[in-house]
ROBAMI-789093 format. One record per residue (C-alpha): x, y, z; chain. Coordinates in Angstrom, 1 decimal. Example, Ala and Ser with C-alpha at 12.3 -4.5 7.8 and 13.67 -1.06 7.14 Angstrom:
<sites>
<site x="12.3" y="-4.5" z="7.8" c="A"/>
<site x="13.7" y="-1.1" z="7.1" c="A"/>
</sites>
This chain:
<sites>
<site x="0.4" y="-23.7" z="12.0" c="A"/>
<site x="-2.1" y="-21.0" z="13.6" c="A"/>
<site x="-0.8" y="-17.4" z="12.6" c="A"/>
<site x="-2.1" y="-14.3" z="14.7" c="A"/>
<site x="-2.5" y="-10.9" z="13.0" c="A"/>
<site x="-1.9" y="-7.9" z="14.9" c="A"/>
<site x="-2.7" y="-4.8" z="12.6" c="A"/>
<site x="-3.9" y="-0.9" z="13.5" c="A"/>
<site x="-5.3" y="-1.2" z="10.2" c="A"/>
<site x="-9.1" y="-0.2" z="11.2" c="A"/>
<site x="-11.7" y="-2.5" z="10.3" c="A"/>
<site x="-15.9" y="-2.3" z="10.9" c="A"/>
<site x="-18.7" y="-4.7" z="11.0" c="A"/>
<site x="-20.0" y="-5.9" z="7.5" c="A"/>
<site x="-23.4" y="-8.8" z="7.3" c="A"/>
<site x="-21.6" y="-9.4" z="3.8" c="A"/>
<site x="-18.7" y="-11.0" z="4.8" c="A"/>
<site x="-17.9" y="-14.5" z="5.3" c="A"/>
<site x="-16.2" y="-13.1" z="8.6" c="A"/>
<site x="-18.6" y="-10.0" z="9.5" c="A"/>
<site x="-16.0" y="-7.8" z="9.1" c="A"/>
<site x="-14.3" y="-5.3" z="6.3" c="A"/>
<site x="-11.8" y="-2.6" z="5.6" c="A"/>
<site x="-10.4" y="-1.1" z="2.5" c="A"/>
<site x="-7.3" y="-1.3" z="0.4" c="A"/>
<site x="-5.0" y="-4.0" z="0.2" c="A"/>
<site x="-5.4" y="-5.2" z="3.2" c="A"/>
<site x="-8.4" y="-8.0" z="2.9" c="A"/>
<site x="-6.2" y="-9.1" z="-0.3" c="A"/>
<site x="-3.0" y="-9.7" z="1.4" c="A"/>
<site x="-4.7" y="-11.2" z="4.7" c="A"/>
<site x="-6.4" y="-13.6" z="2.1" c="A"/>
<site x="-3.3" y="-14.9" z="0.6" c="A"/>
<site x="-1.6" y="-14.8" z="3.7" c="A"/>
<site x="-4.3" y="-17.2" z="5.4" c="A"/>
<site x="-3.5" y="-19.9" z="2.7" c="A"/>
<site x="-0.5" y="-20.2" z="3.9" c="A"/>
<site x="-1.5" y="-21.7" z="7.5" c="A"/>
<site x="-4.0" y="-23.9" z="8.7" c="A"/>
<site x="-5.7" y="-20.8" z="10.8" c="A"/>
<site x="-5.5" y="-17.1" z="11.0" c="A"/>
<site x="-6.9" y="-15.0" z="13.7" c="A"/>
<site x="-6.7" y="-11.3" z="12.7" c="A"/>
<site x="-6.3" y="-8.8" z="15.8" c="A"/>
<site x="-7.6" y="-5.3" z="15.0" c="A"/>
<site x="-10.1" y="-2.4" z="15.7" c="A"/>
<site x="-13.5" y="-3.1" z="14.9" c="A"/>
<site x="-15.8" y="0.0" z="14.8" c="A"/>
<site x="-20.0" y="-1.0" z="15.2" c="A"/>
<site x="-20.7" y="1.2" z="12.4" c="A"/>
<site x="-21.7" y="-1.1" z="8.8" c="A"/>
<site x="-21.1" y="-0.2" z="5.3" c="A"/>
<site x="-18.6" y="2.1" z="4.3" c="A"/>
<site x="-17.5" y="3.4" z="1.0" c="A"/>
<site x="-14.5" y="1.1" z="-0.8" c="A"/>
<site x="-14.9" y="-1.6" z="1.4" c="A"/>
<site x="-13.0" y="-4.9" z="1.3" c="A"/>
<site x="-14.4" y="-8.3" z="3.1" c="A"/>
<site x="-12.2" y="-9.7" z="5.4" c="A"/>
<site x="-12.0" y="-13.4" z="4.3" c="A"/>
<site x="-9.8" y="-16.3" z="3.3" c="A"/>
<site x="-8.7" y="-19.9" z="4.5" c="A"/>
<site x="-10.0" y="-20.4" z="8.4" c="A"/>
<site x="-9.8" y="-17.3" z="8.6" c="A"/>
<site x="-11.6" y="-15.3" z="11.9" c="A"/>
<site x="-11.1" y="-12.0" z="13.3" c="A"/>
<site x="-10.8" y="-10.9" z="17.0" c="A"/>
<site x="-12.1" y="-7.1" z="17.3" c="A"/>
<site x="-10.7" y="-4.8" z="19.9" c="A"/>
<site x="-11.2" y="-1.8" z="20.8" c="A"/>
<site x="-9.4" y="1.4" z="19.4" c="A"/>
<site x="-6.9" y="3.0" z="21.5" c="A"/>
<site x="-8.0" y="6.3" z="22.8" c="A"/>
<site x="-6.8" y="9.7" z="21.9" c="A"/>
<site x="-4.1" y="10.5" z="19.4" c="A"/>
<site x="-0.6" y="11.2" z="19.1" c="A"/>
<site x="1.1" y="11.3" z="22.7" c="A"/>
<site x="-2.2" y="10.5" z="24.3" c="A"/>
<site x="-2.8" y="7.6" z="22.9" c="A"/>
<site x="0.5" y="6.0" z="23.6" c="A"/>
<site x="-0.1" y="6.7" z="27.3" c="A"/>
<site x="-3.2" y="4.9" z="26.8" c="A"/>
<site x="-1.9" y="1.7" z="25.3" c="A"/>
<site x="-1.4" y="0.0" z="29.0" c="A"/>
<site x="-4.9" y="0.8" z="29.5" c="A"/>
<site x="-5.9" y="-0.5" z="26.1" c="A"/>
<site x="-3.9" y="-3.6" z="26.7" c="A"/>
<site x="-5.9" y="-4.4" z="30.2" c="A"/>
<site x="-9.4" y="-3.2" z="28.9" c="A"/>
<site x="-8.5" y="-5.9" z="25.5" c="A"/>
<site x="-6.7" y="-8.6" z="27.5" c="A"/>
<site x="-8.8" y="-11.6" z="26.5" c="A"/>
<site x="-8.6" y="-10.6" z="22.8" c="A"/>
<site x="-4.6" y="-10.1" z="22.8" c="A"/>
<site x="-3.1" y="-12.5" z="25.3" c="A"/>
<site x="-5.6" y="-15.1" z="24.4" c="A"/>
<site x="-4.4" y="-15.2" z="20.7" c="A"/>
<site x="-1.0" y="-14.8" z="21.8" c="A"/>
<site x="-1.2" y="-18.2" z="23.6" c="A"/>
<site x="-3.2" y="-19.9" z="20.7" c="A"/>
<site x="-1.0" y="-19.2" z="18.0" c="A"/>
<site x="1.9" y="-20.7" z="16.7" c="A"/>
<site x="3.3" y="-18.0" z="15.2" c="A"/>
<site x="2.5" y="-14.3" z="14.7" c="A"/>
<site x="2.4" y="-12.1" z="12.1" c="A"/>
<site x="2.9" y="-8.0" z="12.6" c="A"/>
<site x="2.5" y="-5.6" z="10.0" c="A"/>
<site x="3.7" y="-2.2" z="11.2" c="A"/>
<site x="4.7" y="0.8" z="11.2" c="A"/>
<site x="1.6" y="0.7" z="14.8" c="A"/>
<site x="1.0" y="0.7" z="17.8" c="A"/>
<site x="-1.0" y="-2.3" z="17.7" c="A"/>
<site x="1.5" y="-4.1" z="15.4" c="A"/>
<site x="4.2" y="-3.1" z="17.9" c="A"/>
<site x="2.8" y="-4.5" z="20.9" c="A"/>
<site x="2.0" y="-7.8" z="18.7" c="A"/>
<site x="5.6" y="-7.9" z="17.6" c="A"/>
<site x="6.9" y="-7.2" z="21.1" c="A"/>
<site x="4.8" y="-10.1" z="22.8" c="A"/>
<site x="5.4" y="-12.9" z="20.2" c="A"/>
<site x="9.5" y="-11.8" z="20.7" c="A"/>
<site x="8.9" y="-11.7" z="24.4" c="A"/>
<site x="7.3" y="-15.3" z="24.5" c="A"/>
<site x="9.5" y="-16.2" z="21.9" c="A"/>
<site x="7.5" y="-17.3" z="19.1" c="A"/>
<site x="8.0" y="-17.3" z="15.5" c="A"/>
<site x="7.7" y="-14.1" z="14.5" c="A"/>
<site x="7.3" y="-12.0" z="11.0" c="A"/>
<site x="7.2" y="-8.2" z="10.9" c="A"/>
<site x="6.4" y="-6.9" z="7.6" c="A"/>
<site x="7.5" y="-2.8" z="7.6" c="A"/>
<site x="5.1" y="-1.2" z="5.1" c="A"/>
<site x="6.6" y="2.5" z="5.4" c="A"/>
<site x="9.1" y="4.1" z="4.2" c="A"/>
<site x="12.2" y="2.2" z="5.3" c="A"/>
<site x="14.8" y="4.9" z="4.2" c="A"/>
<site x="13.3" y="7.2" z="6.3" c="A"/>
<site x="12.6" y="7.5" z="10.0" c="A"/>
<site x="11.7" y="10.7" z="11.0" c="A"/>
<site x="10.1" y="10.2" z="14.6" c="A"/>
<site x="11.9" y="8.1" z="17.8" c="A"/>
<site x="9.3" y="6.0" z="16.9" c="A"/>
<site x="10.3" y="5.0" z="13.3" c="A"/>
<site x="14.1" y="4.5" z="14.4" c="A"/>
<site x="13.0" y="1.6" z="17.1" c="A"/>
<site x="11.3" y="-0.5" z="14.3" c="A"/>
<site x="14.2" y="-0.2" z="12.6" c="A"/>
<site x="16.8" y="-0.7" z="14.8" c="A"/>
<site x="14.4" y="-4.1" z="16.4" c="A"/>
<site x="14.0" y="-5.1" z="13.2" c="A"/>
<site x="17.7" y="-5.5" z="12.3" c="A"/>
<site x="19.0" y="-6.3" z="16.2" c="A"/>
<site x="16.5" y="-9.4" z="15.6" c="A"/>
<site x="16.5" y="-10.7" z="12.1" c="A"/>
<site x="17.3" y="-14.2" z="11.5" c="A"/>
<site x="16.8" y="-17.7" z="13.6" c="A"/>
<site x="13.0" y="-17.7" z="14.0" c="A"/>
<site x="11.9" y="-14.3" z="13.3" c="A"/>
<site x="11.7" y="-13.0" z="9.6" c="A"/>
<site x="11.7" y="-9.4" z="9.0" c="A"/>
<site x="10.8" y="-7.7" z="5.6" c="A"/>
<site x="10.8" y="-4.1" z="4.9" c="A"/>
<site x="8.4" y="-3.4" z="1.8" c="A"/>
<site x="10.1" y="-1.7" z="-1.0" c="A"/>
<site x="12.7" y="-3.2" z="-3.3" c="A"/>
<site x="16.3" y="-2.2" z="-5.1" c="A"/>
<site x="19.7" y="-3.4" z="-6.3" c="A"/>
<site x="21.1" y="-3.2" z="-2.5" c="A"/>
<site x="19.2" y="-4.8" z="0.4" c="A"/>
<site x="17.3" y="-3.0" z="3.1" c="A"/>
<site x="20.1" y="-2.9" z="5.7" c="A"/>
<site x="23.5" y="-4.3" z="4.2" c="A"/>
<site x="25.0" y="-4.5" z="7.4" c="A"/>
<site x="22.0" y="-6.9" z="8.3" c="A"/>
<site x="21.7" y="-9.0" z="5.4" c="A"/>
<site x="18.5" y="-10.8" z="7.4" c="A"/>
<site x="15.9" y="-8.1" z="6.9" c="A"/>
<site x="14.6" y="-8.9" z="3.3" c="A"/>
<site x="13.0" y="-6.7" z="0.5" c="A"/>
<site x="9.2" y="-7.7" z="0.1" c="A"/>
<site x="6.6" y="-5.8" z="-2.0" c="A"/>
<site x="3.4" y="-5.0" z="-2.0" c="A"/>
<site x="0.4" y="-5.9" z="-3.8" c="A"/>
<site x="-3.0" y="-6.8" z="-4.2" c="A"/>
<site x="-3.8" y="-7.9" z="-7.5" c="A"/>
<site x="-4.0" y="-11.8" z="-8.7" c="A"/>
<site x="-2.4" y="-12.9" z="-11.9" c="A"/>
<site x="-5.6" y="-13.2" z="-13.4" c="A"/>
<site x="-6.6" y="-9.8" z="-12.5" c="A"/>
<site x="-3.9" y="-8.2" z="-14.2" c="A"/>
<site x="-4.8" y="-9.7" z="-16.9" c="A"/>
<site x="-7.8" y="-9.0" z="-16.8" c="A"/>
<site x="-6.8" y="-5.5" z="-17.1" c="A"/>
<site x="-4.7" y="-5.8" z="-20.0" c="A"/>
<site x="-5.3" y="-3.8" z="-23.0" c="A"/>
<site x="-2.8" y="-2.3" z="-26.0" c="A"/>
<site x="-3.3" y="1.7" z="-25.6" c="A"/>
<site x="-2.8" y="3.8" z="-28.2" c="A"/>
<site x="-1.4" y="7.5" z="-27.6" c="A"/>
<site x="-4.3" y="10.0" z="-26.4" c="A"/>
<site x="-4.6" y="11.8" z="-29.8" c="A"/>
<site x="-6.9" y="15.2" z="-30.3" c="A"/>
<site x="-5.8" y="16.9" z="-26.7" c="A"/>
<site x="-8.2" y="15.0" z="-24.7" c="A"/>
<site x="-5.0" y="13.9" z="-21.9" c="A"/>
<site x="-6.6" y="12.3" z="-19.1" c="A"/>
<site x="-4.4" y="12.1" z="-15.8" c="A"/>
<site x="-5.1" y="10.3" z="-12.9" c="A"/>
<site x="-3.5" y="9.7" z="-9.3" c="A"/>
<site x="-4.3" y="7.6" z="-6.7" c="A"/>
<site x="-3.9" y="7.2" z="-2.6" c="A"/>
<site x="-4.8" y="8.7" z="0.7" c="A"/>
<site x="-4.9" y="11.9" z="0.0" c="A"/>
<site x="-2.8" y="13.8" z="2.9" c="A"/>
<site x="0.5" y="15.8" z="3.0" c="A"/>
<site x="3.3" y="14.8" z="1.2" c="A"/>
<site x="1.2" y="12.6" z="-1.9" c="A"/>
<site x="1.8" y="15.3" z="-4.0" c="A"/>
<site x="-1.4" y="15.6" z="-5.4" c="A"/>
<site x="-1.3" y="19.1" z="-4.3" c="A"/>
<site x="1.9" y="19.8" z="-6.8" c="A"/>
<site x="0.0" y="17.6" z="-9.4" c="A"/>
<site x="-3.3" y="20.8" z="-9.5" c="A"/>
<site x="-0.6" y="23.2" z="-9.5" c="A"/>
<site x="0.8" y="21.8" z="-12.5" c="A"/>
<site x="-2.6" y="21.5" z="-14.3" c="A"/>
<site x="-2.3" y="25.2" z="-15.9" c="A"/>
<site x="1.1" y="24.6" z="-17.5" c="A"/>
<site x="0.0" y="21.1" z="-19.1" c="A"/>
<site x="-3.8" y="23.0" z="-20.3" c="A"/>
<site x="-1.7" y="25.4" z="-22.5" c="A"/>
<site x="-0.2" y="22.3" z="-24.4" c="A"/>
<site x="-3.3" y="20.3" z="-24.0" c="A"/>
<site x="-6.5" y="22.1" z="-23.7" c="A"/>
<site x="-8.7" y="19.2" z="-23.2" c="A"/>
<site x="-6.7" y="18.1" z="-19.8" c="A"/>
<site x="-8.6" y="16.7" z="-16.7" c="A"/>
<site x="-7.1" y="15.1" z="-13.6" c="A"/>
<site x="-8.4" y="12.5" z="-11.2" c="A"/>
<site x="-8.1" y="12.3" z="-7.8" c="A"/>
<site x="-8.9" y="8.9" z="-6.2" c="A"/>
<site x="-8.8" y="8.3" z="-2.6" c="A"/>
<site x="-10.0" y="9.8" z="1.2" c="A"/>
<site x="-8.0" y="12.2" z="3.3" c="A"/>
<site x="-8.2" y="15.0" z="5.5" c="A"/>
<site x="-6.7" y="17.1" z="2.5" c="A"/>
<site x="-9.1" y="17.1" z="0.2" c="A"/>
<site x="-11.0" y="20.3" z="1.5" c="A"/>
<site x="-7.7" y="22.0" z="0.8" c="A"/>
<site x="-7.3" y="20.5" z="-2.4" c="A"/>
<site x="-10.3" y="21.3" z="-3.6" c="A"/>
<site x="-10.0" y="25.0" z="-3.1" c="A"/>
<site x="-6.4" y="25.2" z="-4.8" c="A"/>
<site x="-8.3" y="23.5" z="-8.1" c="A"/>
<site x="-10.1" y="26.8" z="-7.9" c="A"/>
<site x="-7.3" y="29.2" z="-7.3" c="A"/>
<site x="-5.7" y="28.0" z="-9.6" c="A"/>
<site x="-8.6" y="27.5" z="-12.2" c="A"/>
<site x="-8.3" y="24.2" z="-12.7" c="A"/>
<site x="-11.7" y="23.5" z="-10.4" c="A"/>
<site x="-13.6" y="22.4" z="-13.9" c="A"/>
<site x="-10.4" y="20.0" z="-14.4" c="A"/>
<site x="-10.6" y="17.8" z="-11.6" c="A"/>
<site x="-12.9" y="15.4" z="-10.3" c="A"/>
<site x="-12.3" y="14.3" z="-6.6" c="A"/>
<site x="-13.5" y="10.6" z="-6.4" c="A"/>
<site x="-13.1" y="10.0" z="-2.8" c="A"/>
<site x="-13.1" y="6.6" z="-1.1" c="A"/>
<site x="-14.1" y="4.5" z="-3.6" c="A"/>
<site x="-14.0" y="0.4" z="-4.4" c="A"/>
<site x="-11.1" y="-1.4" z="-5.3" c="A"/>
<site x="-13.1" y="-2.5" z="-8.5" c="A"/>
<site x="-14.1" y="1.2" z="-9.5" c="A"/>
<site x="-10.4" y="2.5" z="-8.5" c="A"/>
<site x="-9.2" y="0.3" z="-11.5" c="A"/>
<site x="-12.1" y="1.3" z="-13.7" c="A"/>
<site x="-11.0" y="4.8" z="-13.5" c="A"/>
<site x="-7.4" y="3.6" z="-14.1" c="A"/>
<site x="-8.7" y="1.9" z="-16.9" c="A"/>
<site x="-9.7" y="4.8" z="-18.6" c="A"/>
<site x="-7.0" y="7.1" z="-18.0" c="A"/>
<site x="-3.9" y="8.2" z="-19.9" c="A"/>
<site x="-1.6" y="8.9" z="-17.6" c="A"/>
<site x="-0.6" y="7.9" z="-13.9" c="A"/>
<site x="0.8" y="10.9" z="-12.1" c="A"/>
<site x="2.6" y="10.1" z="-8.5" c="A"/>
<site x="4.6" y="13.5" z="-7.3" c="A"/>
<site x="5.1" y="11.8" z="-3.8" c="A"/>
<site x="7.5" y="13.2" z="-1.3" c="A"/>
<site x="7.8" y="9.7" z="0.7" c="A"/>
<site x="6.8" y="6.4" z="0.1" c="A"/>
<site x="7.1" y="2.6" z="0.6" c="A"/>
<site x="5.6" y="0.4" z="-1.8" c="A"/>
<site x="2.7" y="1.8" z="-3.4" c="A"/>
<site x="0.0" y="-0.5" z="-4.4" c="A"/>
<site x="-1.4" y="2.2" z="-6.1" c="A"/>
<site x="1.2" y="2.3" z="-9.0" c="A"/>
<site x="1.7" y="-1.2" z="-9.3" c="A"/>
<site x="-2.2" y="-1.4" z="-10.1" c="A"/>
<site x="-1.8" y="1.9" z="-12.5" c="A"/>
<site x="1.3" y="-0.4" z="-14.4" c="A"/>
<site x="-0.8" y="-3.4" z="-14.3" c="A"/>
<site x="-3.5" y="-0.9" z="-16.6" c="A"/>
<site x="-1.0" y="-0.4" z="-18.7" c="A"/>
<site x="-0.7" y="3.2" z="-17.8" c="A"/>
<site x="2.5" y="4.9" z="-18.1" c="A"/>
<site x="3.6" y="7.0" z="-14.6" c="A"/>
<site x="5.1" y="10.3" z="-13.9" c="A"/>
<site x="6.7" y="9.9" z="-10.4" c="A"/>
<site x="9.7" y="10.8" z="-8.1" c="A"/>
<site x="12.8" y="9.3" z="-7.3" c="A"/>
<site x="11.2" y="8.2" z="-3.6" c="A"/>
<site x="12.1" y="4.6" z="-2.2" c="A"/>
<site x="11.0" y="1.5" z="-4.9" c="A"/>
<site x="9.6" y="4.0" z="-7.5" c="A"/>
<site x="13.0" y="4.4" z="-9.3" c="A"/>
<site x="13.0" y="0.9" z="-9.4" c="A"/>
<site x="9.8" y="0.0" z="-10.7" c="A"/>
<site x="10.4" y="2.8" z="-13.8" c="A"/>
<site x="14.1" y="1.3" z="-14.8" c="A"/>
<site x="12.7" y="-0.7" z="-17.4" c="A"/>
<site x="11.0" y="2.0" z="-19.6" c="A"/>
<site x="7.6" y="2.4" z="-18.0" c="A"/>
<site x="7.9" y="5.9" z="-17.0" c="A"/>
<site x="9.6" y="9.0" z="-16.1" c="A"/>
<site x="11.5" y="9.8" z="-13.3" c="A"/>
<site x="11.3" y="13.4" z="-11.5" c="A"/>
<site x="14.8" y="14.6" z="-10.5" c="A"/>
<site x="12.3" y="17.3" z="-8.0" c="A"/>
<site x="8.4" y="17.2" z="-7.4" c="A"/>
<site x="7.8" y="20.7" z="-8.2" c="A"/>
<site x="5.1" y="21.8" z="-10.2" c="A"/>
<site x="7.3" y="22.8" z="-13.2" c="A"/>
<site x="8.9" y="19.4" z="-13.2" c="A"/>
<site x="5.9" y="17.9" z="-13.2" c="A"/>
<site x="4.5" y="19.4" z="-15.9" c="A"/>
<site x="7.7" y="19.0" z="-17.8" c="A"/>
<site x="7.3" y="15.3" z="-17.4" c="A"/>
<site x="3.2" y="14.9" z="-18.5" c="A"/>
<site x="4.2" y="16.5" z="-21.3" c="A"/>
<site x="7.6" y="14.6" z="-21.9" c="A"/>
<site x="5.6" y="11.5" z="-21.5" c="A"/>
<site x="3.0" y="11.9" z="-24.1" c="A"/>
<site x="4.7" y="14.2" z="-26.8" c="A"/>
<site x="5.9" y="11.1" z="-28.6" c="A"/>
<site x="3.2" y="8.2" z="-29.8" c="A"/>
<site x="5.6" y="5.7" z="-30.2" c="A"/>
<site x="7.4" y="6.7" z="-27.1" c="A"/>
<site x="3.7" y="6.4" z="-25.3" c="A"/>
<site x="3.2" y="3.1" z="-26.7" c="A"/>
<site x="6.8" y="1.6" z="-25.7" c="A"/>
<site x="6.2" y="3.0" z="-22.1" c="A"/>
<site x="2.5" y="1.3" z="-21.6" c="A"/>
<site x="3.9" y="-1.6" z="-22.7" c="A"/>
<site x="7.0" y="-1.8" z="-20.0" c="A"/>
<site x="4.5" y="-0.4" z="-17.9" c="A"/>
<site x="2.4" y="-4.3" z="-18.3" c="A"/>
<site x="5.5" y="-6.2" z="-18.0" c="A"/>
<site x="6.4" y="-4.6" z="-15.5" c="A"/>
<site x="3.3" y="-5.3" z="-13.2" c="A"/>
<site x="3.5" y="-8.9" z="-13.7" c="A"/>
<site x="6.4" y="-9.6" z="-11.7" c="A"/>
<site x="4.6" y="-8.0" z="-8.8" c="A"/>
<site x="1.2" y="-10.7" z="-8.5" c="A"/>
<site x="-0.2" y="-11.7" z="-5.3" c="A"/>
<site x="0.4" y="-15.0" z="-6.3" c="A"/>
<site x="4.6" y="-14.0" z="-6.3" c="A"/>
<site x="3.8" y="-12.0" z="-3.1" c="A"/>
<site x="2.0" y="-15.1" z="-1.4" c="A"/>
<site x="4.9" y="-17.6" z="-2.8" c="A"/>
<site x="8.2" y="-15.2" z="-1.8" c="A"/>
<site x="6.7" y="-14.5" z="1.9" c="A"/>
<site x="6.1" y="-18.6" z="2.0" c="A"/>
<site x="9.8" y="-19.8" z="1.6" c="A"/>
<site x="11.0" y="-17.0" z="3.7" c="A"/>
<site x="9.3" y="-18.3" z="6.4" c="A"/>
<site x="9.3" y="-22.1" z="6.0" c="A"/>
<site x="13.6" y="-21.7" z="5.6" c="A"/>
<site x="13.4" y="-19.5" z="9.1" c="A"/>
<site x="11.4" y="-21.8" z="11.0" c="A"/>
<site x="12.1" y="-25.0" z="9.3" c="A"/>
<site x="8.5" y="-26.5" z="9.2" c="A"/>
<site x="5.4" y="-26.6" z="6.8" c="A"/>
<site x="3.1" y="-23.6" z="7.3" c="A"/>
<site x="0.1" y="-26.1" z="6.7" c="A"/>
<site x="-0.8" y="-29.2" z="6.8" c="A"/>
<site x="-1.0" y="-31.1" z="3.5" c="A"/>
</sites>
């Protein structure tokens, strides 16, 4: 089969990579292990000109290709007006795949996934939208339609999977939309990463956290907390990992709150160096208001670091078998509270890097590859590849 990828997710020239292209995060992991599934993949999504960026990810894997387009102009309200024009000025790069493949793939919540998902249901082909937000939550009109196609049209030949997990399914009154979660790390990367830790002894405590840094991460909370956890532990320091247009802010509340000589913003960084600095931390600290499935925690488990998080979407979950604690509010008291909960007690440390391990290896690429691969060879009831 020939699977078409339409994705917002922004991507730029790179001489590097097998394809020419890259982007960061997950995303040239998933679209790897995605592409060894089917006997081509064509990958539909904004190319910029600019080369080289900071963290970057070649886009590769098995006949694999990418088809740039343009990025929609404007933002917010503007740019949905301009999606018609988008859609004429890219016409040969969208409709063209569209008739070439046998199946299409949309990752959403975007406006690019959207108008992939609505043109494979429209000429009825096989269809699988993955959601990768928060699925609990819609806030805009826009988040309540992916919901409400997503369940109107699960089952028969398209698959939908909401990323996240839990005891109950996504929508119980639409037992066809399925849990799937997210992930970027091979089973022998994780363990790869694998090391017994021992309890951060002598009041060195060193915290990290780890995403796009914009409104609602937490990370914010996290600084704020920083004071209350140096009177315990004087040798504190946080990490900060990740891009965003909140870092400005961020870095001015370190110094309000002097805390500025206790963090160390990393930006945009590789996916190698991001579990490097995991790798030598003591702590995983996630105070976010909203989430789907982070990768980011799943890679801080697979470290063998214990987390401090809030009861948001998977999270919950993910903690149930000891490898960290559970925030009944993300306020910087609470956190706080918890950092110093979680490493008051060396045995209690120990038994919650451990969990935190075990954990992690349920959640493998290799699982994420092989769950997404009988979902869709049950819908559509043929081989994704040729033997």
């Amino acid at each position: 089969m020939r699977l078409a990828v339409y994705s917002h997710k922004p991507c730029w020239r790179s001489p590097g990579s097998p394809t020419g292209y890259a982007t960061d995060g997950g995303f040239p992991m998933q679209m790897e292990a995605l592409s060894e599934l089917f006997d081509e993949t064509v990958l539909v999504v904004p190319c910029a000109q600019g080369q080289g960026r900071r963290g970057e990810g070649h886009l590769r894997g098995h006949n694999l290709s990418v088809r740039p387009v343009s990025y929609p102009r404007g933002a917010g309200l503007a740019r949905k007006l301009d999606m018609g024009a988008w859609m004429v000025r890219n016409r040969q790069a969208i409709f063209g795949t569209l008739r070439w493949a046998d199946a299409v793939h949309a990752p959403i919540p975007g406006d690019i996934g959207t108008i992939g998902m609505l043109l494979a249901w429209g000429a009825r082909k096989p269809l699988f939208v993955r959601h990768c937000g928060n699925w609990a939550v819609q806030r805009t009109l826009a988040e309540r339609l992916w919901r409400w196609f997503m369940e109107r049209h699960a089952g028969a030949r398209n698959v939908m999977m909401a990323t996240g997990g839990g005891e109950q399914p996504p929508s119980p009154s639409f037992p066809s939309v399925q849990w799937i979660f997210s992930t970027s790390l091979t089973e022998a990367e994780l363990l790869a990463l694998h090391r017994p830790r021992t309890h951060p002894l002598g009041g060195c405590l060193k915290l990290v956290t780890v995403g796009r840094q914009e409104a609602g991460k937490g990370t914010d909370t996290l600084v704020r907390a920083l004071p209350a956890v140096s009177s315990v532990w004087p040798d504190v320091s946080l990490d900060v990992v990740g891009g965003g247009s909140q870092i400005g802010g961020l870095q001015r509340l370190a110094d309000e709150e002097a805390v500025g000589h206790r963090v160390r913003f990393h930006g945009a960084v590789s996916h190698d160096r991001v579990l490097s600095i995991l790798r030598e931390a003591d702590l995983f600290c996630f105070p976010t208001r909203s989430e789907g499935f982070p990768k980011a925690v799943l890679e801080a488990l697979a470290c063998g670091l214990p987390v401090v998080t809030t009861s948001v979407s998977v999270l919950p979950h993910l903690m149930r078998g000891g490898a960290g604690w559970v925030m009944p509010e993300a306020t910087p008291a609470a956190v706080a509270q918890a950092v110093l909960a979680a490493v008051d007690k060396p045995a209690l440390y120990v038994e919650a890097s451990n969990a935190a391990f075990s954990t992690a290896r349920q959640y493998t690429l290799e699982r994420w590859q092989s769950v997404i691969r009988e979902a869709l060879e049950a819908s559509w009831q043929r081989p994704l590849r040729k033997a």
